[in-house]
KOLGU-989722 format. One line per 10 residues: number of its first residue (from 1); their letters; for each residue z, y, x of C-alpha. Coordinates in Angstrom, 1 decimal. Layout:
REM residues N
NUM> A> Z Y X  ...
//
This chain:
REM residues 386
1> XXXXXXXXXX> 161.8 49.5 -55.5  162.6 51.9 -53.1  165.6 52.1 -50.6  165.1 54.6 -48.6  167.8 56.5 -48.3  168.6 59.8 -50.8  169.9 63.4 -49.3  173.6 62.5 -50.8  173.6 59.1 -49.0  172.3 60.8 -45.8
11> XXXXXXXXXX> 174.5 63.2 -46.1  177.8 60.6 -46.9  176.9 58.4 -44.0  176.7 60.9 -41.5  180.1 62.5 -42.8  181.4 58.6 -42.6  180.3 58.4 -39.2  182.4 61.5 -38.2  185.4 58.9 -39.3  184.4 56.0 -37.6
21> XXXXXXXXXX> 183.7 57.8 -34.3  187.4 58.8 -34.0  187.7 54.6 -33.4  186.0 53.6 -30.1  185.6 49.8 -28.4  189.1 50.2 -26.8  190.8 50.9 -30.3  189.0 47.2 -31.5  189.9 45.6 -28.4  193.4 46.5 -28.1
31> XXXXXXXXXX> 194.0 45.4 -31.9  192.1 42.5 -30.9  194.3 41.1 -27.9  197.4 42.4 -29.3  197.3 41.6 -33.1  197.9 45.1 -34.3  197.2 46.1 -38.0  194.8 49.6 -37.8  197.0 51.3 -39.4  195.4 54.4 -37.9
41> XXXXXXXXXX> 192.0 53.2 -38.6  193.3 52.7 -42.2  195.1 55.9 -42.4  191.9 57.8 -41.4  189.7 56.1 -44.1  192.7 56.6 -47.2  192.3 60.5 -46.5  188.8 60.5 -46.1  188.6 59.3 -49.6  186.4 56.6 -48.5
51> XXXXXXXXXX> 188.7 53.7 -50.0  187.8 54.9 -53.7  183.8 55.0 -53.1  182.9 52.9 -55.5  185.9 53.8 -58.4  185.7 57.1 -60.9  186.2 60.5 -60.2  189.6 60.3 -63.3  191.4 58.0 -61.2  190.6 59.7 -57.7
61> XXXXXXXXXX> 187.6 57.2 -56.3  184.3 59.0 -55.6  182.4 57.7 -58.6  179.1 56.1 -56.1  178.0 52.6 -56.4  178.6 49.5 -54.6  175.6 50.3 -53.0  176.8 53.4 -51.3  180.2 51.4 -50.8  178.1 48.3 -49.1
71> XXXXXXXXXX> 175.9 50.8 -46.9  179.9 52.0 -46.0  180.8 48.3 -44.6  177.8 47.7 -43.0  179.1 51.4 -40.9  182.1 50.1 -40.4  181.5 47.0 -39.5  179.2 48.2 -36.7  181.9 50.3 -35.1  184.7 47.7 -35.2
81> XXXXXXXXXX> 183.6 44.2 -36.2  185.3 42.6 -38.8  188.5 44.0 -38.0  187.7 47.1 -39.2  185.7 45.7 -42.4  188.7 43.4 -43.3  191.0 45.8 -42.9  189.9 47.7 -46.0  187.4 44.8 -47.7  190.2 44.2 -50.3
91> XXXXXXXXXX> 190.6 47.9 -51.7  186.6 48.1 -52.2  185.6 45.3 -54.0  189.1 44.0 -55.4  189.7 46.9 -57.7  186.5 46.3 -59.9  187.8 44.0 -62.0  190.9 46.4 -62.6  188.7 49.1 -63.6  186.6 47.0 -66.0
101> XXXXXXXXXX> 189.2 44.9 -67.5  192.2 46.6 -66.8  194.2 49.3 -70.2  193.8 52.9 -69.1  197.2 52.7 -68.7  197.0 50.1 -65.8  194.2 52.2 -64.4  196.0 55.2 -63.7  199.1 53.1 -62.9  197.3 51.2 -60.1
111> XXXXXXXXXX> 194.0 52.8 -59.2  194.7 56.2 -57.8  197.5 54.7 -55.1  195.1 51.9 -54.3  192.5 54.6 -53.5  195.2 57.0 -51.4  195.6 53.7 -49.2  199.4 54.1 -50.6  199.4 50.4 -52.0  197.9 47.8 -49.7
121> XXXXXXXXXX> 196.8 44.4 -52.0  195.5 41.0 -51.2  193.6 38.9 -53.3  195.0 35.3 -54.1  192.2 32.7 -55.5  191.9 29.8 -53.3  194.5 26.9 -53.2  194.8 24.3 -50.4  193.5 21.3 -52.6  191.0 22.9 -54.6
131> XXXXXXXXXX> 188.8 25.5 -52.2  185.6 26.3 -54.1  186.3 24.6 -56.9  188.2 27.6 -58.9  188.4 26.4 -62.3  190.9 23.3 -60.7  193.3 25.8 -59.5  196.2 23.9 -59.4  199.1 27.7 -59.6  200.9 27.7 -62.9
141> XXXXXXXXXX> 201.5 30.6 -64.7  203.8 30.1 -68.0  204.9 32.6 -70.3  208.5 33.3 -71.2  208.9 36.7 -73.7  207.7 39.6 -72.2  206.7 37.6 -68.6  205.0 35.1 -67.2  206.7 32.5 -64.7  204.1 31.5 -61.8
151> XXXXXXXXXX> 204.2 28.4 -59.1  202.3 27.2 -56.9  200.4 27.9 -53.5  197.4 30.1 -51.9  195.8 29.9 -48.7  193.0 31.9 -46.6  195.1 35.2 -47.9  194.4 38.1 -46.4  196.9 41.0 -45.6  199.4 39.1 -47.0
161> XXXXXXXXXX> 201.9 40.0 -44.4  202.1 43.5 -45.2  200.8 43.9 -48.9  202.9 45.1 -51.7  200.2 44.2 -54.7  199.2 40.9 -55.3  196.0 40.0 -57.6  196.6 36.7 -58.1  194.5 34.2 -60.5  196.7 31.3 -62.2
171> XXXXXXXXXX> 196.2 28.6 -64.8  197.7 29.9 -68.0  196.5 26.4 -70.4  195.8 23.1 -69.1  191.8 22.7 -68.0  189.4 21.7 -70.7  186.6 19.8 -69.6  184.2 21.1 -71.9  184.8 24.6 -70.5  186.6 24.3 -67.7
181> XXXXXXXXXX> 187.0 28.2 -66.9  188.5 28.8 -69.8  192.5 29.2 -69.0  192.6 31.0 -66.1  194.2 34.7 -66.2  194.3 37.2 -63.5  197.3 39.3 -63.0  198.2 42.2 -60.4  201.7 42.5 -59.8  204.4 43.7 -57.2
191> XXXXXXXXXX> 204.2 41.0 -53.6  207.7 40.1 -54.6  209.0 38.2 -50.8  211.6 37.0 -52.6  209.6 34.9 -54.4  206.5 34.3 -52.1  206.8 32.7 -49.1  203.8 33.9 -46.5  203.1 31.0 -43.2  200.9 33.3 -40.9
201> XXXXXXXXXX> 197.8 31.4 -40.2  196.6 31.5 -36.1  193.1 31.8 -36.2  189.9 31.9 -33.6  189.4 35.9 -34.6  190.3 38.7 -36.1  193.4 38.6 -35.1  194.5 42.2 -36.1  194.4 41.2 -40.0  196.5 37.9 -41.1
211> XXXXXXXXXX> 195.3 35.4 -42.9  198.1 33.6 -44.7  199.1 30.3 -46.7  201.7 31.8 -49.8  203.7 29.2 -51.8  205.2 30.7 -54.9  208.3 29.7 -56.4  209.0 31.5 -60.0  207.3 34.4 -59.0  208.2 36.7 -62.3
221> XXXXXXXXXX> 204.9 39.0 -63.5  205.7 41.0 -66.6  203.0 40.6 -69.4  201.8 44.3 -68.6  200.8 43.1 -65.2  198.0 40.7 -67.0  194.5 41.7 -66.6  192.2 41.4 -69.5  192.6 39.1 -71.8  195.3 35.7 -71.3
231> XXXXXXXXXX> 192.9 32.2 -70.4  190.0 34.7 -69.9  190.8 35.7 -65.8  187.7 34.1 -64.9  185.4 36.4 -66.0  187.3 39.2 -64.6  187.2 37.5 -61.2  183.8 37.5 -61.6  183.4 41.3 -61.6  184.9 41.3 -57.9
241> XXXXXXXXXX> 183.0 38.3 -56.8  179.7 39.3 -56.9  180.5 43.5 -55.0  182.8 40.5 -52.5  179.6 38.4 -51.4  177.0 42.2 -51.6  179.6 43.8 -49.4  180.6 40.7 -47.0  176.9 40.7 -46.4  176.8 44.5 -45.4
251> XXXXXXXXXX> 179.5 43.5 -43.2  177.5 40.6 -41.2  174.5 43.0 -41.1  176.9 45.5 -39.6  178.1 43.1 -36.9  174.2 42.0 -36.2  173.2 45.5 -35.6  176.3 46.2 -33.0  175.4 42.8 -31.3  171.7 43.3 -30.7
261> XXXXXXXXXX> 172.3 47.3 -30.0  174.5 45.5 -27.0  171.9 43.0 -25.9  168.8 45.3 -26.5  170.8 47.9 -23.8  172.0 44.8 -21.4  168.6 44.0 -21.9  167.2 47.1 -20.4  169.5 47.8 -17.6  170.0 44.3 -16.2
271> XXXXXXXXXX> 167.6 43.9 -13.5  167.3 39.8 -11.9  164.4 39.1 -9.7  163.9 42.8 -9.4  162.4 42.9 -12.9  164.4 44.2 -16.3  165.3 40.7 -17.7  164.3 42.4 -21.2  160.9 41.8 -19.8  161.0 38.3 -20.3
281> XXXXXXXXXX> 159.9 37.2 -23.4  162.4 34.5 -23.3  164.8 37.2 -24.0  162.4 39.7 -26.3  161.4 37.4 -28.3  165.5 36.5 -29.8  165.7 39.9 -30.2  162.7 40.9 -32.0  163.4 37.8 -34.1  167.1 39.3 -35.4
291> XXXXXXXXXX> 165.7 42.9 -35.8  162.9 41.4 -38.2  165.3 39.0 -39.9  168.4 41.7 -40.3  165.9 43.9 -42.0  165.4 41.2 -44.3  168.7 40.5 -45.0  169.7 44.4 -45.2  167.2 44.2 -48.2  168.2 41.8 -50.3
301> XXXXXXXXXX> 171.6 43.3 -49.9  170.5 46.5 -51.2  168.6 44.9 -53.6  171.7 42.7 -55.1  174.0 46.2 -55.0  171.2 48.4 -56.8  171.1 45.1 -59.9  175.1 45.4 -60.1  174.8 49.2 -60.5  172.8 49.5 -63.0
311> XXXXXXXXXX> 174.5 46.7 -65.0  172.4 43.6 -64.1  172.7 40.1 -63.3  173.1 40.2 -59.8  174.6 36.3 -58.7  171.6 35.1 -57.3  170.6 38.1 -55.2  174.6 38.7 -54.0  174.8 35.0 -52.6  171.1 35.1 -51.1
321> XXXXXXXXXX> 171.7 38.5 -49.4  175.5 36.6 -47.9  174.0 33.6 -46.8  170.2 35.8 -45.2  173.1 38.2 -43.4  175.7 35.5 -42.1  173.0 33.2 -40.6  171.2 35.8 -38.9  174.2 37.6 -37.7  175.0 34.3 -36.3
331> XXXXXXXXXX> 172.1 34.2 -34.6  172.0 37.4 -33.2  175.9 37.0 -32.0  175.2 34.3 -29.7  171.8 35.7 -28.7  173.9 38.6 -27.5  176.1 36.7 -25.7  173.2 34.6 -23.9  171.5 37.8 -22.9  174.6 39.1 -21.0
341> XXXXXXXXXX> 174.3 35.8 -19.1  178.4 34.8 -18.1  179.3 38.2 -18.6  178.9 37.7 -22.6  181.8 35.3 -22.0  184.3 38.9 -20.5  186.0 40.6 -23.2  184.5 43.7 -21.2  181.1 43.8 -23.2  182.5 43.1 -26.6
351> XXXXXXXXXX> 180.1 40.4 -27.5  182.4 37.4 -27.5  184.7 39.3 -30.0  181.6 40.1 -32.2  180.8 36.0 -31.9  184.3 35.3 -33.2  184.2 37.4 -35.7  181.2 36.9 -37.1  182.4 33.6 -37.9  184.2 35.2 -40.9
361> XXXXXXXXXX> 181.1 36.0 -43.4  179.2 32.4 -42.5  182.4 30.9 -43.7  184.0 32.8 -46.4  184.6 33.9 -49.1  181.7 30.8 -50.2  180.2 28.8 -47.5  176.3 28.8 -46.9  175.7 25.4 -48.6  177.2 26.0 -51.1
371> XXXXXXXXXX> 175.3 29.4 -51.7  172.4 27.0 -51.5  173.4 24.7 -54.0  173.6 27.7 -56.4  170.7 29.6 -55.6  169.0 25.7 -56.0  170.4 25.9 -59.5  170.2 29.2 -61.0  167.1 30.2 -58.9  165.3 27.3 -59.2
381> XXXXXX> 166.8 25.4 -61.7  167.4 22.5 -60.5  170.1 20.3 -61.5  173.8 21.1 -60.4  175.4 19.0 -57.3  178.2 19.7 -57.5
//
């Protein structure tokens, strides 16, 4: 299989990069410490055309694959950490399962402003008593005529604070045991703030994009605003999971590279004992360790995107190439820190906001054991633990 990289993709990145220089390390630092949505950053990205990568050319995306659209994040990610990724994470991955499941009709009404960056949507699964355990979602959806009736709460919700389109997952029948994913549907429907309460959760990083708890009290979703078929939702969700975990791995790949391009340059130009201390093994050695392992990781992400392109089961791969780019992004992270000494500890070498942030893809949106216990099971097929 080979990855290197085609004349087009060449030719996309560097136009990309033309973007993402406009938004330098006191752009990310100043939404950092202040909080700041990138609205500019956003902005830039909307008319580039860059938020549609991975949609069709009829409803105004570029018609490339999530493999183009994770080599993308991975850009982004190295200019401006995971504020910049999160900032437009939702409008890449999230609209696959409108395109796939969605009418025509709900395709044009929805794609092309999702792609002009004109609508700004979060993504509500997870539920405070529930976390990973999505078929016990505990939200309520129940049908009256011509809409549904929804209660109930969300939390770890991103943009919340200053979306307008919600896709939001509920249960629709009660749970059956003997398939328990069965009654779930998946809507996308106007952030109605008259019905949705949104707490603002404080958090270690990332501080420019909110992360939110939403409680939900007769949120009203017309029946046109359902998404596929009623009780079959999970299955859509799935169509977004997978590009989610390919394209939060980019992402922590991204943030690896920025961290050991900082060390590997600290490295060179810090001189103790009146020796480079990147002539000390003690510090190569870390290094060289993250370059090998992020080049292991950057392939099985490409590997994962290339068997969702071309139609392929791609679940094992996705959540291997997540859990190979979170941990060694980790790594490298505090590495980077280490190697400035006390001075990776000063917001003035960026470093301690990449080790906050990087935080982000080892936790969410699945944690790393249980991307194990999956891989144990559908790789290796051992009995589930869970």
């Amino acid at each position: 299989m080979d990855f290197t990289l085609s004349e087009d993709q060449i030719s996309l990145m560097s136009a990309l990069e033309k973007t993402l220089a406009r938004f330098g390390d006191d752009y990310w630092a100043e939404c950092d410490i202040t909080g700041s949505y990138p609205d500019a950053f956003v902005t830039a990205m909307a008319e580039g055309g860059w938020l549609g990568i991975a949609l069709p050319s009829d409803v105004g995306g570029s018609g490339l694959g999530v493999t183009e659209a994770a080599m993308m994040m991975q850009a982004v990610a190295a200019r401006g950490g995971m504020t910049a990724a999160s900032s437009i994470h939702m409008n890449i991955f999230g609209p696959k399962s409108l395109f796939v499941f969605g009418t025509a009709e709900q395709r044009q009404r929805w794609l092309p402003d999702i792609i002009a960056g004109k609508t700004r949507m979060c993504f509500a699964v997870t539920e405070p008593d529930t976390g990973l355990d999505t078929t016990r979602l505990k939200t309520r959806a129940v049908r009256d005529d011509d809409r549904y009736i929804v209660n109930g709460q969300k939390v770890f919700i991103s943009t919340a604070q200053s979306a307008d389109k919600i896709m939001l997952i509920a249960r629709t029948s009660d749970r059956d045991d003997a398939n328990p994913a069965a009654g779930l549907s998946l809507f996308f429907t106007d952030f109605d703030r008259s019905r949705i309460e949104v707490r603002e959760i404080e958090k270690m990083g990332r501080r420019a994009v909110d992360t939110n708890q939403l409680f939900i009290d007769d949120l009203e979703i017309p029946v046109e605003d359902l998404v596929g078929e009623e009780g079959k939702g999970f299955k859509c969700l799935l169509h977004s999971l997978n590009p989610e975990r390919i394209l939060i791995a980019a992402e922590a790949i991204g943030i690896g590279k920025d961290a050991l391009r900082r060390a590997t340059e600290y490295a060179r130009e810090r001189v103790v004992f009146e020796r480079p201390i990147g002539q000390n093994q003690a510090i190569q050695h870390p290094l060289a360790d993250g370059w090998a392992r992020l080049a292991a990781a950057r392939l099985m992400m490409l590997n994962a995107a290339s068997l969702y392109d071309v139609g392929q089961s791609c679940g094992v791969e996705a959540n291997a190439a997540k859990y190979l780019a979170a941990d060694v992004g980790q790594d490298i992270c505090r590495q980077a820190v280490a190697t400035h000494g006390g001075m990776g500890y000063a917001r003035e070498f960026h470093v301690e906001r990449l080790f906050r942030e990087i935080m982000i893809p080892y936790l969410a949106p699945v944690s790393q054991q249980l991307v194990l216990c999956y891989i144990a099971e559908q790789a290796l097929g051992l009995p589930k633990s869970y």
